[in-house]
N, C-alpha and C positions, 0 to 999 in steps of 0.2 A: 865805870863800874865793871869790874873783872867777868864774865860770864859764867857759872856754874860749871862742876866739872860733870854732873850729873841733871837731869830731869825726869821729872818721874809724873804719871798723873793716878790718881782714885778713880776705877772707871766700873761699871757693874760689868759682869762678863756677857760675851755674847748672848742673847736670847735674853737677858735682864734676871736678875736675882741678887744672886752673891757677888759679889766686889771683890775688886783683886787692887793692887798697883802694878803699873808697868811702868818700866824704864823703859823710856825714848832713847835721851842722848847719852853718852858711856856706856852705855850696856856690854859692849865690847869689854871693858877695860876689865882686867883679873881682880884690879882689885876693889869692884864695886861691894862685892860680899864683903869686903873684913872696913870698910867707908861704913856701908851701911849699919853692919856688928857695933860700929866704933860709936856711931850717930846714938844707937839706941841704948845706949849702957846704963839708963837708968830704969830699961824692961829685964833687966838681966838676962840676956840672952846665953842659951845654950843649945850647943847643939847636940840633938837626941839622935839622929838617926841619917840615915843618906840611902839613897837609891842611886843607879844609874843604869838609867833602862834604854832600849834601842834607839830612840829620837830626842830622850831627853833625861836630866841629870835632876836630882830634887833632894831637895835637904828638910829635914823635919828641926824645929828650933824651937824648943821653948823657951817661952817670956814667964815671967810674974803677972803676967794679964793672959796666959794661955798662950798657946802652939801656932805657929804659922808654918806653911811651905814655902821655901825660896827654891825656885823651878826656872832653870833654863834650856829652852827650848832646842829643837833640830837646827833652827835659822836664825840660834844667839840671843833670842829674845826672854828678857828673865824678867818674873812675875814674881810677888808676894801675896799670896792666899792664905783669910786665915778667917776670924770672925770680923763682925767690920765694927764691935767697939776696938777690939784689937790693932785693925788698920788705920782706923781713925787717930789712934793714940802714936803710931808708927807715921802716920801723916805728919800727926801737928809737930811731932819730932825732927821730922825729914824740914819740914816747911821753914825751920827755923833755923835750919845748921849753913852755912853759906856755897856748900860741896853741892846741895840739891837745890834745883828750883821745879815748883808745883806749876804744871798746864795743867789749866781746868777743861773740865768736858762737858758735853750736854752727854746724859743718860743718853735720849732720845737716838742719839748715833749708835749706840749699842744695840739694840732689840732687833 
């Protein structure tokens, strides 16, 4: 079996609450944003807005289930924040497409 070209996990963010995804493996690659765009086409994604600010780049996008941020970091690492029925639905998405594979987490490691 071939190995994903991506991995992603659902993780709460540091100090525990709201939920984000992070890309582990590919994060790198330029074209994780338009993989990911491509995965979710049945949220109808659009993009509303973009920032790029001194350490980091962030894109505002709304779906038909509401708005997420796609935010990549000073040190490459790119995160999806949004609501987490939102993410949830952006998971089961991701989970099924063969480009990403889901590492699960314990919360516990967060807090």
């Amino acid at each position: 079996m071939e190995q994903a070209t991506y991995s992603y996990r659902l993780r709460p963010a540091y100090g525990g609450g709201d939920y984000m995804i992070e890309f582990m493996r590919g994060d790198e690659r330029q074209e994780l944003l338009t993989d990911v765009l491509n995965a979710i086409t049945l949220l109808q994604p659009d993009l509303k807005g973009s920032a790029d600010l001194l350490f980091l780049v962030s894109l505002e996008i709304n779906t038909n289930q509401g708005a997420f941020t796609y935010t990549v970091d000073e040190w490459g690492g790119v995160f999806i924040d949004g609501s987490y029925t939102l993410l949830s639905s952006i998971h089961e998405i991701l989970e099924k497409d063969s480009n990403f594979e889901f590492v699960p987490t314990n919360p516990e490691d967060f807090k």
